[in-house]
Chimera marker file (.cmm) of the C-alpha trace (Angstrom):
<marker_set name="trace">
<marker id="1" x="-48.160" y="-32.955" z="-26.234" r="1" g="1" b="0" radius="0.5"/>
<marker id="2" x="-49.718" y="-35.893" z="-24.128" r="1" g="1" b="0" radius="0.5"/>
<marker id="3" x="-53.012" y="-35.560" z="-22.715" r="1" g="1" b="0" radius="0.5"/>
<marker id="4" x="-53.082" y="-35.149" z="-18.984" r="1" g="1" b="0" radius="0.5"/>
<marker id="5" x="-55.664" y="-37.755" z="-16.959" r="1" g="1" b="0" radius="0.5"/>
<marker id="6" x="-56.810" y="-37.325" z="-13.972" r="1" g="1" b="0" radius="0.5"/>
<marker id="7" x="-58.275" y="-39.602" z="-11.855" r="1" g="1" b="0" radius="0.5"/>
<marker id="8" x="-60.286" y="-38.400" z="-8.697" r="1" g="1" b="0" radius="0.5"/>
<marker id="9" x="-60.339" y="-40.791" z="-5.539" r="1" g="1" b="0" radius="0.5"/>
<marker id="10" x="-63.438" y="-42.716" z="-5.643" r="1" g="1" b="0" radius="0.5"/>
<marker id="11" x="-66.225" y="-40.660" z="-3.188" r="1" g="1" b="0" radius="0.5"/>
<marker id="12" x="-67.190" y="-42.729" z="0.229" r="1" g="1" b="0" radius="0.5"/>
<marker id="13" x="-70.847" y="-42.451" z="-0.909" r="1" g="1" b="0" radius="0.5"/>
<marker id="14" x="-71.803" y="-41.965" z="2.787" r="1" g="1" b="0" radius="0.5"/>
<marker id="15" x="-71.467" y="-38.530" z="4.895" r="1" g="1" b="0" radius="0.5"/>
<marker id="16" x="-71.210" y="-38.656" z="8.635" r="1" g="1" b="0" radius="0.5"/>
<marker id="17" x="-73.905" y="-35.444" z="10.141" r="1" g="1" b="0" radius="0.5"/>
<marker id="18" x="-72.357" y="-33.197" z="12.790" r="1" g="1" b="0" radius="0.5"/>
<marker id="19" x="-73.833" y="-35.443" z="16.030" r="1" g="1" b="0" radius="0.5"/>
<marker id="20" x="-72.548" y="-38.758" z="14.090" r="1" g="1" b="0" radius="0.5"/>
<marker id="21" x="-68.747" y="-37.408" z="14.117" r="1" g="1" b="0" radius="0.5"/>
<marker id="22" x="-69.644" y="-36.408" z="17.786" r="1" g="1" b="0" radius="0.5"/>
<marker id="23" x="-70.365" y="-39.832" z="18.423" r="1" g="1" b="0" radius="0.5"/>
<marker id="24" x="-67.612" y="-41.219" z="16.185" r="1" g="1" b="0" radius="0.5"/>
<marker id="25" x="-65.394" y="-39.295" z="18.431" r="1" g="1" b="0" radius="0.5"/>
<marker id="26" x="-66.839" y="-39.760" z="21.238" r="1" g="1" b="0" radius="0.5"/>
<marker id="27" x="-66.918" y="-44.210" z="20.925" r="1" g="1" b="0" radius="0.5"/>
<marker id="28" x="-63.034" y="-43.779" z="20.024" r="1" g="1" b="0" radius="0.5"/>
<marker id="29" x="-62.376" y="-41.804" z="23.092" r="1" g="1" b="0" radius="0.5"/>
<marker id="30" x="-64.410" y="-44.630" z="25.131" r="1" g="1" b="0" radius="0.5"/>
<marker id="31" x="-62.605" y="-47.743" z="23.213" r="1" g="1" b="0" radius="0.5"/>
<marker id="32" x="-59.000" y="-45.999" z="23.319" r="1" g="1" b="0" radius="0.5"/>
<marker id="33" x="-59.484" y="-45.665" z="27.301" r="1" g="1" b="0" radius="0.5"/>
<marker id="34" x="-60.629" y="-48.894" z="28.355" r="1" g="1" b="0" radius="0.5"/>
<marker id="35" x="-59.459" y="-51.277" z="25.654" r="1" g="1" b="0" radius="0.5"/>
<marker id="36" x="-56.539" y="-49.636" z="23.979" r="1" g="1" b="0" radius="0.5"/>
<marker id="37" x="-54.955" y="-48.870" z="20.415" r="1" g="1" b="0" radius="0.5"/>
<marker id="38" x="-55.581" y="-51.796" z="18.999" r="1" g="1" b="0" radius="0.5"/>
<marker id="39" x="-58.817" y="-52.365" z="19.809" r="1" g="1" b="0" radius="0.5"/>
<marker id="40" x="-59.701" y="-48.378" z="18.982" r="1" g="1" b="0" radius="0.5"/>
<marker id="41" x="-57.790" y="-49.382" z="15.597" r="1" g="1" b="0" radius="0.5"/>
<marker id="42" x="-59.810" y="-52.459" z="15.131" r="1" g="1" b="0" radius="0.5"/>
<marker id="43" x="-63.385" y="-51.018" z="15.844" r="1" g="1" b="0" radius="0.5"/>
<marker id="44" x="-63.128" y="-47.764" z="14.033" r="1" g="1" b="0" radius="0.5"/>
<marker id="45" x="-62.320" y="-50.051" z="11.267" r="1" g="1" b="0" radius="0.5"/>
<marker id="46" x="-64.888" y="-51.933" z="11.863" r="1" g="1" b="0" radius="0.5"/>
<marker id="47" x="-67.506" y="-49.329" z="11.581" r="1" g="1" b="0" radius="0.5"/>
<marker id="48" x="-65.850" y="-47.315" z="8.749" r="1" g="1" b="0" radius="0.5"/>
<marker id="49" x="-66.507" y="-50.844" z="6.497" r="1" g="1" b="0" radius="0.5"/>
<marker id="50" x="-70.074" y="-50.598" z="7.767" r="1" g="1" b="0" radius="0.5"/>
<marker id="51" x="-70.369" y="-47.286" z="6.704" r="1" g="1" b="0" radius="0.5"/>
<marker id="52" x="-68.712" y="-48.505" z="3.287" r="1" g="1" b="0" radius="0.5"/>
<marker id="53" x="-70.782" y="-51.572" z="2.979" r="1" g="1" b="0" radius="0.5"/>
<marker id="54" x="-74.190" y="-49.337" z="3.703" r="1" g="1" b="0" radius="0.5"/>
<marker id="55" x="-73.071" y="-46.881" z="0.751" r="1" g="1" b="0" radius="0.5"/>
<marker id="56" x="-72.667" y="-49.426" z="-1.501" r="1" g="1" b="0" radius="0.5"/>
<marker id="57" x="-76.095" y="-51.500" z="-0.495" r="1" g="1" b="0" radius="0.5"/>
<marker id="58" x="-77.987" y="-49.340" z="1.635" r="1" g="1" b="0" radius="0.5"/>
<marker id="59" x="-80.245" y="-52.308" z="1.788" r="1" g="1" b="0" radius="0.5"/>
<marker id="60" x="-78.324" y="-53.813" z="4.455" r="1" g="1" b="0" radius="0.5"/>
<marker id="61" x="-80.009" y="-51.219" z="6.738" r="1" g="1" b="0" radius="0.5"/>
<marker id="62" x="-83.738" y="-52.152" z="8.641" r="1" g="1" b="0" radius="0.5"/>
<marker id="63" x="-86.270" y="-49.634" z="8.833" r="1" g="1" b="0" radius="0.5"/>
<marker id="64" x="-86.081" y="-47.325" z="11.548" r="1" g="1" b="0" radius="0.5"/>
<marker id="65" x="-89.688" y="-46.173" z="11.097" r="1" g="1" b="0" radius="0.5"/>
<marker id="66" x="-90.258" y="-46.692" z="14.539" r="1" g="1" b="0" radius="0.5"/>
<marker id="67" x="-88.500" y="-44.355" z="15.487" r="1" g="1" b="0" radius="0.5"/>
<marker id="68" x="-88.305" y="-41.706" z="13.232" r="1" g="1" b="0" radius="0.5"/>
<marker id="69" x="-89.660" y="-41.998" z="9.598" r="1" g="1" b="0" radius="0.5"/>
<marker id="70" x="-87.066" y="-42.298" z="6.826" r="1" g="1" b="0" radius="0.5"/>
<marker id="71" x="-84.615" y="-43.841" z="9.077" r="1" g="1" b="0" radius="0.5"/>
<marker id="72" x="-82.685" y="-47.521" z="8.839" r="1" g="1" b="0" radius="0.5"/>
<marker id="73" x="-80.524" y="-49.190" z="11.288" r="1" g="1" b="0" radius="0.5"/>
<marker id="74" x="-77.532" y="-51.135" z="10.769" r="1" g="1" b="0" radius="0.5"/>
<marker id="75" x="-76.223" y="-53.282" z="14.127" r="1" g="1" b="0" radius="0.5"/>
<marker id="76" x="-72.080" y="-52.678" z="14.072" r="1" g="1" b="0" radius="0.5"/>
<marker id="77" x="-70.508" y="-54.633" z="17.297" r="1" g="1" b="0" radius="0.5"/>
<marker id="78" x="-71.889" y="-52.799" z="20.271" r="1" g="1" b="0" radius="0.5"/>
<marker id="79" x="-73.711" y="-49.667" z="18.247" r="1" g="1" b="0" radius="0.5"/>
<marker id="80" x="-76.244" y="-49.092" z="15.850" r="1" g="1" b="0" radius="0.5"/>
<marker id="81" x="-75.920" y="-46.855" z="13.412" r="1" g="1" b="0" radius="0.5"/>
<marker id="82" x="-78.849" y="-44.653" z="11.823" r="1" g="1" b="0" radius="0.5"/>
<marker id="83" x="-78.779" y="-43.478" z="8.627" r="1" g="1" b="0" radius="0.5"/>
<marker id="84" x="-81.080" y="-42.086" z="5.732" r="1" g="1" b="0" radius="0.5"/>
<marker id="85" x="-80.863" y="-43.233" z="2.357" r="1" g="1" b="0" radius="0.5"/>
<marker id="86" x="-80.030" y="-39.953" z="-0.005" r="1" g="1" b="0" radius="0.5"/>
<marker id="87" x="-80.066" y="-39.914" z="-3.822" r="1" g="1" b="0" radius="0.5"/>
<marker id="88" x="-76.380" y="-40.791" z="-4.451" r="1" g="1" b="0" radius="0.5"/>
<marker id="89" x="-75.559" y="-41.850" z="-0.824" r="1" g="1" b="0" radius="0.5"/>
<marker id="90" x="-76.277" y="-42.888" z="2.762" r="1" g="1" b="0" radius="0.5"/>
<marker id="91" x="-76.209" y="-40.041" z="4.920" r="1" g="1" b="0" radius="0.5"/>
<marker id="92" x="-75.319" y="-41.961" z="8.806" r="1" g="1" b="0" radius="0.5"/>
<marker id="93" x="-76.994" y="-39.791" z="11.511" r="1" g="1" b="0" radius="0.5"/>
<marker id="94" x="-76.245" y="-41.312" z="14.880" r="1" g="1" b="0" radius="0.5"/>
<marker id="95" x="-73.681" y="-43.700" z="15.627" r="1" g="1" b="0" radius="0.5"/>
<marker id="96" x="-75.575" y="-45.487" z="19.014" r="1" g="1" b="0" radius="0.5"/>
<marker id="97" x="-74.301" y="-47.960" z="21.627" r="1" g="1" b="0" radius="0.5"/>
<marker id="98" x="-77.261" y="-50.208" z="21.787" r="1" g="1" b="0" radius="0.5"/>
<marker id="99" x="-78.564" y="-49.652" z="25.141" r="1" g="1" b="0" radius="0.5"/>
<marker id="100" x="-79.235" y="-45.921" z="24.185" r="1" g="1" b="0" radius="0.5"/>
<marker id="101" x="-83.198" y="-44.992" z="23.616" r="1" g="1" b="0" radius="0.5"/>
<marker id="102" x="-82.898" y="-44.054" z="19.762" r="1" g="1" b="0" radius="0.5"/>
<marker id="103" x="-86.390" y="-42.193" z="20.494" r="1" g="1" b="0" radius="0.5"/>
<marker id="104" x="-84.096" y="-40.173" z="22.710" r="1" g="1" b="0" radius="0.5"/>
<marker id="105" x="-81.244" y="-39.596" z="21.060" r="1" g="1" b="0" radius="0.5"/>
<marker id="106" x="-82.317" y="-39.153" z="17.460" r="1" g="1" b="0" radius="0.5"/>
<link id1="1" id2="2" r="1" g="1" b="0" radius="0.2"/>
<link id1="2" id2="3" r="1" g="1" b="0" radius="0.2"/>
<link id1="3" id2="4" r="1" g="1" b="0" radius="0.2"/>
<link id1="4" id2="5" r="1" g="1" b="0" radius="0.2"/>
<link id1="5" id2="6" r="1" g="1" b="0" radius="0.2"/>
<link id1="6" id2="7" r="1" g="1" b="0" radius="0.2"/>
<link id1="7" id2="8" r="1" g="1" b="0" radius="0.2"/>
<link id1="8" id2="9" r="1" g="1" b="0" radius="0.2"/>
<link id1="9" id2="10" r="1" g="1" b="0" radius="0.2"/>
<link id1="10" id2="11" r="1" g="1" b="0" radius="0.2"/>
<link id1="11" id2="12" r="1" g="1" b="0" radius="0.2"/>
<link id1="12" id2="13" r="1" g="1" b="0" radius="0.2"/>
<link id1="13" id2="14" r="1" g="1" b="0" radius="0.2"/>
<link id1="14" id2="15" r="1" g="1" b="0" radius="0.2"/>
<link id1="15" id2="16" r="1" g="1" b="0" radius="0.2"/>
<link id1="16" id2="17" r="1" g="1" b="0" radius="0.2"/>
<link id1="17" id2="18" r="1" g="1" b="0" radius="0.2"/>
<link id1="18" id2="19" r="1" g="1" b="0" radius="0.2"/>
<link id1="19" id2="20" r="1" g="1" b="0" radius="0.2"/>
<link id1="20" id2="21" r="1" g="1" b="0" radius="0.2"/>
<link id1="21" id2="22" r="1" g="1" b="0" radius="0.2"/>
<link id1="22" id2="23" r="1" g="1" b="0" radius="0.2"/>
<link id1="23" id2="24" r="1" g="1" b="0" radius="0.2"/>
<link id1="24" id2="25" r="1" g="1" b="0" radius="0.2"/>
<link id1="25" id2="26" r="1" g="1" b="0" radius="0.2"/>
<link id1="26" id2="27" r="1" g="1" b="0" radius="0.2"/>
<link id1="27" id2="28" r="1" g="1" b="0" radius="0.2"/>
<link id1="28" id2="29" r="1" g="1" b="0" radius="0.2"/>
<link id1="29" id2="30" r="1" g="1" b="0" radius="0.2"/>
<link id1="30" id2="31" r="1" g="1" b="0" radius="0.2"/>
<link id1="31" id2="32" r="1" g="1" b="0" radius="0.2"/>
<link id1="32" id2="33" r="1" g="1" b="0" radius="0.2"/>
<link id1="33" id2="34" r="1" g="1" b="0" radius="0.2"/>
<link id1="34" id2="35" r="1" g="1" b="0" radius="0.2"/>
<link id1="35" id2="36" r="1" g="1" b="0" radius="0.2"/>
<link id1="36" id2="37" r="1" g="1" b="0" radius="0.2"/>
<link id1="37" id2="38" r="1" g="1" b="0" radius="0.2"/>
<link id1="38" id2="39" r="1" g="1" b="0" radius="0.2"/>
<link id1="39" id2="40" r="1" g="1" b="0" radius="0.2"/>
<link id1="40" id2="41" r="1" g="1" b="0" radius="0.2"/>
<link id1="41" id2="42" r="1" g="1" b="0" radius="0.2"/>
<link id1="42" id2="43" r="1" g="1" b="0" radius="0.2"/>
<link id1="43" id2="44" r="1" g="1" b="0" radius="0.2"/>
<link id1="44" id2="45" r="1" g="1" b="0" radius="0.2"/>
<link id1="45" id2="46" r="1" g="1" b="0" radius="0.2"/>
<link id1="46" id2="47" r="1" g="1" b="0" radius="0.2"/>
<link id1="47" id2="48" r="1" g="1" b="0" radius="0.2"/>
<link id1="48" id2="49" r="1" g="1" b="0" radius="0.2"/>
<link id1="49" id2="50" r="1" g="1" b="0" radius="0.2"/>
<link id1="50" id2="51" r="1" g="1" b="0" radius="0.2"/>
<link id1="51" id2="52" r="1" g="1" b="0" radius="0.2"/>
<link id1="52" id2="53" r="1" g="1" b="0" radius="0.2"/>
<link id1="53" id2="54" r="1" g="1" b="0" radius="0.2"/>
<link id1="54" id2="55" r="1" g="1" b="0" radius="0.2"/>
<link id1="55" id2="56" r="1" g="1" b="0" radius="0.2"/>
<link id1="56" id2="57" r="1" g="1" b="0" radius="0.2"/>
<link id1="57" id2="58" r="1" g="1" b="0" radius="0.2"/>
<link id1="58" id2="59" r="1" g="1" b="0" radius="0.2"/>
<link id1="59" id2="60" r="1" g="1" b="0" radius="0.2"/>
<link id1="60" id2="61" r="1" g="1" b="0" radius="0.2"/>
<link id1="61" id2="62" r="1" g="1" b="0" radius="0.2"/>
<link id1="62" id2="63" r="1" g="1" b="0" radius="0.2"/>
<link id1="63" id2="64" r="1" g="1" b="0" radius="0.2"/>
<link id1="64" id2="65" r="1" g="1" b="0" radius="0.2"/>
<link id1="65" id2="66" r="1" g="1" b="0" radius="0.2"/>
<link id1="66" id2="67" r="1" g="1" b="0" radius="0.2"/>
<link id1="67" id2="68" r="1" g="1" b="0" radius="0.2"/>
<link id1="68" id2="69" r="1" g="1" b="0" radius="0.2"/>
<link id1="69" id2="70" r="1" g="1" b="0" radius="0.2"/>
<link id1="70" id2="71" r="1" g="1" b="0" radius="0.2"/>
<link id1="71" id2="72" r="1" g="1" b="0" radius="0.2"/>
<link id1="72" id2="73" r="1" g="1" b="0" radius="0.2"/>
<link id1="73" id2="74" r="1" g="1" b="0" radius="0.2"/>
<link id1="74" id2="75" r="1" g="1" b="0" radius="0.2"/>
<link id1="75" id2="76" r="1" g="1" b="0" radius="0.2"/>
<link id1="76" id2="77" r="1" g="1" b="0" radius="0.2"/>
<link id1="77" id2="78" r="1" g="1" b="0" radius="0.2"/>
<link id1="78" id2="79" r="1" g="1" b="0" radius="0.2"/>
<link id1="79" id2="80" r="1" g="1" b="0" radius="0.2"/>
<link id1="80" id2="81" r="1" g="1" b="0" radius="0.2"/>
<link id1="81" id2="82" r="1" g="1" b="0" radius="0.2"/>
<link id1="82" id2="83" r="1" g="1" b="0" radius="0.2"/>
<link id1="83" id2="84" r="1" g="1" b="0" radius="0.2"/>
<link id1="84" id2="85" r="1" g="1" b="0" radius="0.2"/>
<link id1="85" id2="86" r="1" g="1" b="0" radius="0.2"/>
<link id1="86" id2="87" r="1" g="1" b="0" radius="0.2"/>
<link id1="87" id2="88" r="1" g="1" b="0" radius="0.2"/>
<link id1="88" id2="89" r="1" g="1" b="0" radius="0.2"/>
<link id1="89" id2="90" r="1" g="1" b="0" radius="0.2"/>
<link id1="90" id2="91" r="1" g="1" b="0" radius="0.2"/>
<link id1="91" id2="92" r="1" g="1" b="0" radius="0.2"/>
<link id1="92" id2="93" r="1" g="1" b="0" radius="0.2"/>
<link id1="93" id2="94" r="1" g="1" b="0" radius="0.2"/>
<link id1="94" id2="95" r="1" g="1" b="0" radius="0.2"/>
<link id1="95" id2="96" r="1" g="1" b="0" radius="0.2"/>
<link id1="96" id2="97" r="1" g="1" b="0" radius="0.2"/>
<link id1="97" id2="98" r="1" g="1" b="0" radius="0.2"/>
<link id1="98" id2="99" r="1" g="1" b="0" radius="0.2"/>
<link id1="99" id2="100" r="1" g="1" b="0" radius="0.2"/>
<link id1="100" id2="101" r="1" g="1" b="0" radius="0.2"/>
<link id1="101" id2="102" r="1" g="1" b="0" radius="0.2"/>
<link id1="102" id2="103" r="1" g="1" b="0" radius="0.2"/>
<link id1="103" id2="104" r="1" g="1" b="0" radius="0.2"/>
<link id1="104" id2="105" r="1" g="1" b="0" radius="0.2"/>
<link id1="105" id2="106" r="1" g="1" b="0" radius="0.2"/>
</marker_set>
């Protein structure tokens, strides 16, 4: 009898917190209204290969020390998105447009 393989899908190595899908949503909602489906298509693209690129080099992200210590920053189009580095992946707290106060918001 042949062995059965599986294969499981390759993890993000990010997670998006509660208030970072808020935001998620809430930036798609904004882009889909004034600039349309393709442009909603092309920036949540956009920042889902952030989020990619920050799992797989979380070095790309600047201290956010700042602001709140243990946090990085990564500038994606208009937003910046805060994140903490975890011990098998980046976990993305806020997703920002860049004229919000992060002392504020995070």
């Amino acid at each position: 009898m042949p062995r059965k393989t599986s294969i499981a899908a390759p993890k993000p190595g990010f997670i998006l917190r509660r208030r970072a899908e808020a935001d998620l949503e809430g930036i798609g909602a904004y882009t889909l209204k004034h600039w349309g489906d393709t442009k909603l298509v092309e920036y949540m693209t956009m920042l889902n290969d952030a989020f990619r690129a920050l799992a797989a080099d979380p070095k790309l992200g600047r201290s956010a020390d700042d602001v709140r210590k243990g946090y990085f920053r990564h500038h994606v189009g208009s937003h910046m998105v805060y994140f903490r580095r975890k011990k098998a992946r980046v976990e993305i707290v806020r997703i920002l447009h860049e004229k919000m106060s992060p002392a504020r918001h995070l």
